[in-house]
Backbone as CSV, one residue per row, in Angstrom:
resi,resn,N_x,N_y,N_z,CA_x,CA_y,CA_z,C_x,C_y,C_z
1,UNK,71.169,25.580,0.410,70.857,26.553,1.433,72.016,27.529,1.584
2,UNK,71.516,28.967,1.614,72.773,29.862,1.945,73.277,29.756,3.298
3,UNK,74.249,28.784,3.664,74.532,28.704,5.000,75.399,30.200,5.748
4,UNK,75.952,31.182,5.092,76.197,32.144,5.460,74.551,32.812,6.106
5,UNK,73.986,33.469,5.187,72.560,34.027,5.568,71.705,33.342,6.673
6,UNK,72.050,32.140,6.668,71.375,31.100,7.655,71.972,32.117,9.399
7,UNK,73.318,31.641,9.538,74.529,32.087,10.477,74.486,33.690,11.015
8,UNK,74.028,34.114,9.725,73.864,36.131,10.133,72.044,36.214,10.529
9,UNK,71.373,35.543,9.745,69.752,35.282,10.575,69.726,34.830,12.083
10,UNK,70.234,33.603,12.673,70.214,33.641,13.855,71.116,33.981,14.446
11,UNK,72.008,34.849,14.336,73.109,35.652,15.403,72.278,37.056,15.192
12,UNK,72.035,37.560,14.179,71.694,38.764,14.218,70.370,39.174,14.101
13,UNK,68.995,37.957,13.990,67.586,38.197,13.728,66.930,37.321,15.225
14,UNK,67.538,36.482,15.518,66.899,35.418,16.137,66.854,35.790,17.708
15,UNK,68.323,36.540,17.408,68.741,36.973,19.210,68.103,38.094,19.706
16,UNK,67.169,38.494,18.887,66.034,39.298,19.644,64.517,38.927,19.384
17,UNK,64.811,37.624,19.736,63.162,37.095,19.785,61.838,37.171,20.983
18,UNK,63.175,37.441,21.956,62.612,37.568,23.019,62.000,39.185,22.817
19,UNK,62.594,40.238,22.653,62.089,41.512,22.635,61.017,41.493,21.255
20,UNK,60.790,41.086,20.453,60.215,41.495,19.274,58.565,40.767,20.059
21,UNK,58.980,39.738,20.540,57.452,39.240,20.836,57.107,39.677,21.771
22,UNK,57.234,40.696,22.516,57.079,41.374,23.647,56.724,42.761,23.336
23,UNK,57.203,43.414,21.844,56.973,44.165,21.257,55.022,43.860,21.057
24,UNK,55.409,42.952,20.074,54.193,42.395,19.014,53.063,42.320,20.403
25,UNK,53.085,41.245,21.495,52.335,41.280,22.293,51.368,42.778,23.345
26,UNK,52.361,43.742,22.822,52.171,45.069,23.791,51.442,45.808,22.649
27,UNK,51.667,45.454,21.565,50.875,46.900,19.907,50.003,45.995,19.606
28,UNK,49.928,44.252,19.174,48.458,43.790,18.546,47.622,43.540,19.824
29,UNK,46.724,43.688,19.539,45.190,43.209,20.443,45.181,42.141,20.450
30,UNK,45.091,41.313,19.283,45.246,39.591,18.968,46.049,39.014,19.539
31,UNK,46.462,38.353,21.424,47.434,37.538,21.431,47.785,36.125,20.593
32,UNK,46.399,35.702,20.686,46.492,34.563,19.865,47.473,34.376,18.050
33,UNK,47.426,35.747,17.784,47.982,35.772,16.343,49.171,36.467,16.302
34,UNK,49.840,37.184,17.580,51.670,37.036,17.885,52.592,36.152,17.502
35,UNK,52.301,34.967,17.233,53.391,33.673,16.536,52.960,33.854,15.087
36,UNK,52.101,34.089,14.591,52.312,34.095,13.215,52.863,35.279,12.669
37,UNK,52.376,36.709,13.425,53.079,38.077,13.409,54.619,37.586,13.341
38,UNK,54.703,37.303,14.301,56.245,37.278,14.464,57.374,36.203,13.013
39,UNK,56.383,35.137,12.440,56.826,34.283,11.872,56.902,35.077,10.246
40,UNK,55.617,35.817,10.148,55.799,36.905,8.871,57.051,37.876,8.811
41,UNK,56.739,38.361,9.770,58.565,39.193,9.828,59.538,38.780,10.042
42,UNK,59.465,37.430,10.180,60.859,36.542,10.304,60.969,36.478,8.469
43,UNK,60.113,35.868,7.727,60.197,35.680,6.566,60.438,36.615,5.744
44,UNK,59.890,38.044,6.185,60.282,39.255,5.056,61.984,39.811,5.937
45,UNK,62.076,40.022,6.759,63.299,39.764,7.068,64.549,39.122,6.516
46,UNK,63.888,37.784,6.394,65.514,36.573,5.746,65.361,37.004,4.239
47,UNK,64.087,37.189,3.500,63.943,37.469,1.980,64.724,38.506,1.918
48,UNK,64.593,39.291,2.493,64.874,41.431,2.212,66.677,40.830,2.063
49,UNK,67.259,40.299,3.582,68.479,39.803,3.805,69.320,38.736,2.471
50,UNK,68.330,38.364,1.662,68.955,37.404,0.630,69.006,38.592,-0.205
51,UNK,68.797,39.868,-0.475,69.194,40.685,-1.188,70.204,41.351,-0.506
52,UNK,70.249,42.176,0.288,70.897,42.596,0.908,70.421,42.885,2.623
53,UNK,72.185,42.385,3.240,71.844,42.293,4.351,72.086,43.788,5.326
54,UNK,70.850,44.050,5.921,70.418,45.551,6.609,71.816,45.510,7.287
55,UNK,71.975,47.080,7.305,73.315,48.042,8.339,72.809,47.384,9.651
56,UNK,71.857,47.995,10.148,71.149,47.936,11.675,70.333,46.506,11.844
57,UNK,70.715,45.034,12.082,69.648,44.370,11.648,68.471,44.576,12.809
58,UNK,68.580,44.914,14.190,67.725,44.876,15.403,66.950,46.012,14.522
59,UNK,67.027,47.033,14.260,66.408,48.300,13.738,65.719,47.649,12.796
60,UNK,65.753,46.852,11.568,65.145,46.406,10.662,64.194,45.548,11.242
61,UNK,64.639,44.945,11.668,63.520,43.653,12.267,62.432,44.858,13.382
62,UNK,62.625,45.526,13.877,61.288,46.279,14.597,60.856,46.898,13.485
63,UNK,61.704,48.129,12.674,60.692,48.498,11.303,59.868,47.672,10.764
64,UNK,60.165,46.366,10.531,59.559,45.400,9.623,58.375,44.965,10.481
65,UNK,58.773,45.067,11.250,57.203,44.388,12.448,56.658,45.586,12.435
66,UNK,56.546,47.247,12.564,56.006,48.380,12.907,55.286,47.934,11.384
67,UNK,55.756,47.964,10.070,55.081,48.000,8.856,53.810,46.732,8.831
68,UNK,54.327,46.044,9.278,53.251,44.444,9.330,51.736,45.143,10.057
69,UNK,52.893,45.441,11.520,51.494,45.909,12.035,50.498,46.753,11.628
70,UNK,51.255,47.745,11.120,49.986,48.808,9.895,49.202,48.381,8.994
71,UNK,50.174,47.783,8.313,49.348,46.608,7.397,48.501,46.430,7.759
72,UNK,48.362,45.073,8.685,47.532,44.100,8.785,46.043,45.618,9.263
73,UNK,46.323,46.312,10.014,45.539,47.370,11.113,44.663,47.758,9.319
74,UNK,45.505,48.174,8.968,44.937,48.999,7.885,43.920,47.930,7.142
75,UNK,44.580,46.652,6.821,43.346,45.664,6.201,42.409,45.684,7.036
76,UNK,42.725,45.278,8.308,41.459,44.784,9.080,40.641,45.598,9.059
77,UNK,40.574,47.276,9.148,40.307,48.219,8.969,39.074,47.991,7.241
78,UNK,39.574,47.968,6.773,39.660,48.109,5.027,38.118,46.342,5.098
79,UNK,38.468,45.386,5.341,38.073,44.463,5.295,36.939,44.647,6.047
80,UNK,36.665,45.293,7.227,35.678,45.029,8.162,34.407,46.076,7.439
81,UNK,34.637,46.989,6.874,34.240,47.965,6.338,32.970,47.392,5.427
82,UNK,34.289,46.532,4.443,33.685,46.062,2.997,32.350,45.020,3.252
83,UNK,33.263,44.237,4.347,32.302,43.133,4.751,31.191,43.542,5.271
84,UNK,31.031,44.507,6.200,29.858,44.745,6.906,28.851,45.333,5.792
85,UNK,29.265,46.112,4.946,28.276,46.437,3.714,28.130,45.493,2.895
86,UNK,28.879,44.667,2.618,28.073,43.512,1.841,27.213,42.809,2.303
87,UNK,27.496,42.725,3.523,26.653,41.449,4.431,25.235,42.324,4.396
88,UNK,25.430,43.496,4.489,23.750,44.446,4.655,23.101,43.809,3.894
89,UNK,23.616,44.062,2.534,23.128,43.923,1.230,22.278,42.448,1.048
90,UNK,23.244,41.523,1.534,23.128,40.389,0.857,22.083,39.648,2.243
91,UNK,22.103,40.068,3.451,21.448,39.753,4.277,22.386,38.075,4.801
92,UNK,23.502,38.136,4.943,23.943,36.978,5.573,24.826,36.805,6.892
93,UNK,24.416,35.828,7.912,25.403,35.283,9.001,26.697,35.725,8.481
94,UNK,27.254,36.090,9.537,28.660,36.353,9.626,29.420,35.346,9.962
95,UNK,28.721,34.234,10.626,29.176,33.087,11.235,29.231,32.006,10.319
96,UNK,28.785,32.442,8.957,28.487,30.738,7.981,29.989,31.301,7.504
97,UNK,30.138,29.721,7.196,31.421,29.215,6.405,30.869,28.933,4.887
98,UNK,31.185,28.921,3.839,30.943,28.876,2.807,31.461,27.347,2.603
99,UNK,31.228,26.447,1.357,31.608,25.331,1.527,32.849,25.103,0.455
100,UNK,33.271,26.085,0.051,34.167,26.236,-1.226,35.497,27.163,-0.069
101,UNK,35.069,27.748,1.112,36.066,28.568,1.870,36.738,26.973,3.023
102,UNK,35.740,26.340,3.601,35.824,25.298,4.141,36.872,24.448,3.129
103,UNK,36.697,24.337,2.229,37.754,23.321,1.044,39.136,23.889,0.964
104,UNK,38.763,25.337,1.119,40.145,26.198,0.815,41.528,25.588,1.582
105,UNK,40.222,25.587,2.935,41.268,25.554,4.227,42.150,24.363,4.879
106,UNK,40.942,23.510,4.188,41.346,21.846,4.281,42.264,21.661,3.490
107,UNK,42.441,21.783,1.920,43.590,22.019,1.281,44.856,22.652,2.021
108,UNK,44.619,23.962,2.398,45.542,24.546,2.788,46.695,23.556,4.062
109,UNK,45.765,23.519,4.869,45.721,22.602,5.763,47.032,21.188,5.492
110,UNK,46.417,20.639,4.626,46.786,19.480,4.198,48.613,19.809,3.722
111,UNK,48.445,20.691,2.530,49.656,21.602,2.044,50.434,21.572,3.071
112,UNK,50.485,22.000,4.343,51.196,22.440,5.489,51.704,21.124,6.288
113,UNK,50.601,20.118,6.420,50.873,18.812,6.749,51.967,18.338,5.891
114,UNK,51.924,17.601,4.665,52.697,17.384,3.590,54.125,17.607,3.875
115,UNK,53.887,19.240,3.832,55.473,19.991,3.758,56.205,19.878,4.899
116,UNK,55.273,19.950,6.041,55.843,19.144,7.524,56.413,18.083,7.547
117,UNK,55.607,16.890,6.986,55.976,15.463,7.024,57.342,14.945,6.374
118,UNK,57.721,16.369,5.166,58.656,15.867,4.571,60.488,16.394,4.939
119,UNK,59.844,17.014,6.064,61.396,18.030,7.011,62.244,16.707,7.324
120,UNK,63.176,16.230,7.500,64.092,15.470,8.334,63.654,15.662,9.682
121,UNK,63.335,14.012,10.227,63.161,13.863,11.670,63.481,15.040,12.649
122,UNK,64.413,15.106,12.870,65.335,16.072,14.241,64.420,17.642,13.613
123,UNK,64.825,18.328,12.927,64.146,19.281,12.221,62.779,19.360,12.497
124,UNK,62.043,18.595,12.026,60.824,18.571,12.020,60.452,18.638,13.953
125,UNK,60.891,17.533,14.702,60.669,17.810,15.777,61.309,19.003,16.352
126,UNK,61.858,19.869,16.093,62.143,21.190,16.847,61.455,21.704,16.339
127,UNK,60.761,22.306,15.143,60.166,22.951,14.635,59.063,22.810,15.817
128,UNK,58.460,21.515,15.417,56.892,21.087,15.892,57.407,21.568,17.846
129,UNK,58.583,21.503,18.900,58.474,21.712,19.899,58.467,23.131,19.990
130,UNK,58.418,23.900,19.233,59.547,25.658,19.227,57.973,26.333,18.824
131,UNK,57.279,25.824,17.219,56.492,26.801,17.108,55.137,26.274,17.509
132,UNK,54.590,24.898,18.072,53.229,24.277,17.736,53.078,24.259,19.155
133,UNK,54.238,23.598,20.059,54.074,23.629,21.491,54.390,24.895,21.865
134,UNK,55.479,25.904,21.225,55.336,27.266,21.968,56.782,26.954,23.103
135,UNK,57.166,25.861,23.141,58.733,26.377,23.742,59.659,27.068,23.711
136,UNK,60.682,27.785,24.632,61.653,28.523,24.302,62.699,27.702,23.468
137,UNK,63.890,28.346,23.134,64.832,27.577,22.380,65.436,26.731,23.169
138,UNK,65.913,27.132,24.554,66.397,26.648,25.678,65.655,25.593,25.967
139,UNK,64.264,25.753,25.799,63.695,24.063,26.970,63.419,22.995,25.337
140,UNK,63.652,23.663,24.494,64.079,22.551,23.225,65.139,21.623,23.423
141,UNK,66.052,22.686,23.462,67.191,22.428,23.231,67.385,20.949,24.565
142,UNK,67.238,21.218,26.032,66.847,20.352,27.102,66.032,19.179,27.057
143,UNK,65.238,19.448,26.308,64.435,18.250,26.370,65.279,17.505,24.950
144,UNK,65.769,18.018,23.935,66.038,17.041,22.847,67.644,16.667,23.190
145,UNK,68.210,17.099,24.350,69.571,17.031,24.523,70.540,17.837,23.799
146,UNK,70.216,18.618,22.858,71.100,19.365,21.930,71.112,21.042,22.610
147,UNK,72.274,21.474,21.538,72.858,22.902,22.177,71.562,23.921,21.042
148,UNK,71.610,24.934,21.980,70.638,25.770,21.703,70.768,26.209,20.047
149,UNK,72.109,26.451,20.109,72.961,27.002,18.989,71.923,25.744,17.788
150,UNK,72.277,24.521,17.986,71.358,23.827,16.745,69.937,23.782,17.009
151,UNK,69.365,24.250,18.024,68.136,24.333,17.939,67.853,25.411,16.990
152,UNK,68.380,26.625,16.949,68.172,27.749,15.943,68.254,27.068,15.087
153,UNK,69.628,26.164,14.481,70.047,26.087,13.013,69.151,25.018,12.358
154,UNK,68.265,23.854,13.450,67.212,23.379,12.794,65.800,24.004,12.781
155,UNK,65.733,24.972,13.331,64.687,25.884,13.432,64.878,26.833,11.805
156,UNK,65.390,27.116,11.824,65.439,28.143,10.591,65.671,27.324,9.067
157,UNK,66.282,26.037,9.495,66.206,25.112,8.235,64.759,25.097,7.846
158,UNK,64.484,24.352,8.873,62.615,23.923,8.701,61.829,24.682,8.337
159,UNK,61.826,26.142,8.968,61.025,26.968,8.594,61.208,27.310,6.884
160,UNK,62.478,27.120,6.731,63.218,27.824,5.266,62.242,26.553,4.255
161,UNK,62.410,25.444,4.591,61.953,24.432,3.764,60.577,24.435,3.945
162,UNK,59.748,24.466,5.235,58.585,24.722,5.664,57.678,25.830,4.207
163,UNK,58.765,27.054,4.155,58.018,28.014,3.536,58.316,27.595,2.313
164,UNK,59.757,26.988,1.506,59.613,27.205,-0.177,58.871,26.076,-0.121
165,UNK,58.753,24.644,0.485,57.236,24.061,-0.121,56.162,24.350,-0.414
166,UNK,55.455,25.408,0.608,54.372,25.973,0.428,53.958,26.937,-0.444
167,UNK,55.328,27.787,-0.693,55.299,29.405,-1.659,56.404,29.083,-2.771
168,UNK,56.739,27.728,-2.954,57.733,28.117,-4.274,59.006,27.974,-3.946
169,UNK,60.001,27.771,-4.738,61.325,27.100,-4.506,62.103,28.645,-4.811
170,UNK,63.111,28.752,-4.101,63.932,29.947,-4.038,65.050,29.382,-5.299
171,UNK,65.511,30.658,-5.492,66.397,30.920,-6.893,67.347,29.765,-7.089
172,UNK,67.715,29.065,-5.582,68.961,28.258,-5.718,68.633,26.934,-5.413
173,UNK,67.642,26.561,-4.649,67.499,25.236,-4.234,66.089,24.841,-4.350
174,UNK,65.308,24.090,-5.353,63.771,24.057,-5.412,63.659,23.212,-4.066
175,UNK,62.428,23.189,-3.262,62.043,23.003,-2.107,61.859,21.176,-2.166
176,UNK,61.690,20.974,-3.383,61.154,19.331,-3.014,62.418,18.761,-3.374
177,UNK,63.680,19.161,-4.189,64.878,18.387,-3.869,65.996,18.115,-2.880
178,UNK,65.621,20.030,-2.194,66.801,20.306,-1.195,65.260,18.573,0.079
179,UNK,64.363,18.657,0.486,63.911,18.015,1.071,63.693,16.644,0.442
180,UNK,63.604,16.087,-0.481,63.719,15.008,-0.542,64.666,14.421,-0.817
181,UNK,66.335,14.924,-1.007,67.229,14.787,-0.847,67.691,14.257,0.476
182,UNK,67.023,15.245,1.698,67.518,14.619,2.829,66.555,13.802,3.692
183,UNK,65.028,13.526,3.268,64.533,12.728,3.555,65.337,11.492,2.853
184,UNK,65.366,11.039,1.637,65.552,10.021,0.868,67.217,9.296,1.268
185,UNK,67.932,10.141,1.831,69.139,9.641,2.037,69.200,9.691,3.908
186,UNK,68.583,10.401,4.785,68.297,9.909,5.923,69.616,11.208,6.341
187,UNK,69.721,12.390,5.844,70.639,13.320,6.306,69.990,13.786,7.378
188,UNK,70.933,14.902,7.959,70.227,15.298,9.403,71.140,16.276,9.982
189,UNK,71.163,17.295,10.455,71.950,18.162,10.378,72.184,17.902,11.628
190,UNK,73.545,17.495,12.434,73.905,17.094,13.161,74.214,17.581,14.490
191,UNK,73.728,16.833,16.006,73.952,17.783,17.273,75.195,17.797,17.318
C-alpha cells in the first residue's frame, strides 16, 4: 500500500466529506444514490492522485464530482431514451427482471460479500459502521473506542482492498495477497 498517498487522501480528500456530500445531496435528485456518488469520486480521485497528486486537491475533488454528475445526467439521459424505444418495439414491462440480469446481480452481490469477508476484522468493521450503517467518522470512532484519525486510515484501507478485489490488483500490490496476507497472519492496523 502507498502509505504516503494513503496520508495525503485523508488529510487532503477526506477532510471535506462533509461539504462534498452536501454538495452531491443539493445537484442529484437521487438521495438514495449520494454514498455511492460520493464513493466513485473518492475512487477516481485516489487513482488520478497515484499519478499525480492535484495542486488544488478541494478544487479537484468538486471538479471530479461536477464531471460524475454530468456523466451519470447525460447517461441517464442517453439510457432512458434508448430504453423507452426499445421497450415500444418489443412491447415489454419495464418492471420484469430478466433471469440472466437477476444472476448478474447475485454474482455481483456475492463478489462484494467475498471481498468484504476477507478485510481484517477492525477494518472490515469500520468500513461496514462508516459506509452500510451511514455513521460519521466521529460516532465510529466512539463506539469502536479508537481515534478518528484511524478510523480514516481503516476506512481507506478497506475501501482500497474493497475495490482491487473487485476491479483488479493495482500495479504494486495484487488484492488477494496484500489481503490474505493479513487475514492469514491475523495483522491489523493498529488503534
Amino acid at each position: 500500500m502507498d502509505e504516503p498517498l494513503n496520508a495525503w487522501f485523508v488529510r487532503e480528500v477526506l477532510a471535506h466529506e462533509g461539504a462534498l456530500v452536501r454538495y452531491l445531496a443539493r445537484t442529484w435528485p437521487n438521495r438514495d444514490e449520494v454514498p455511492d456518488l460520493r464513493q466513485e469520486i473518492y475512487v477516481r480521485v485516489y487513482e488520478a492522485a497515484r499519478k499525480v497528486r492535484p495542486t488544488y486537491p478541494k478544487s479537484f475533488l468538486f471538479t471530479t464530482a461536477r464531471h460524475l454528475i454530468s456523466d451519470r445526467a447525460r447517461h441517464a439521459r442517453v439510457v432512458s431514451i434508448e430504453a423507452a424505444g426499445d421497450l415500444d418495439v418489443l412491447n415489454v414491462l419495464v418492471d420484469e427482471v430478466s433471469p440472466e440480469r437477476r444472476l448478474d446481480g447475485r454474482q455481483e452481490l456475492k463478489r462484494v460479500a467475498h471481498a468484504f469477508r476477507l478485510l481484517p476484522p477492525r477494518c472490515r468493521e469500520v468500513v461496514w459502521l462508516r459506509r452500510v450503517d451511514e455513521m460519521s467518522q466521529k460516532e465510529v470512532a466512539k463506539r469502536l473506542g479508537i481515534s478518528v484519525k484511524t478510523v480514516e486510515c481503516h476506512l481507506v484501507k478497506g475501501m482500497r482492498l474493497v475495490a482491487d478485489a473487485l476491479f483488479g490488483p493495482d500495479e504494486q500490490a495484487g488484492p488477494r495477497s496484500v489481503i490474505a496476507n493479513e487475514s492469514e497472519h491475523g495483522q491489523e492496523q493498529s488503534d
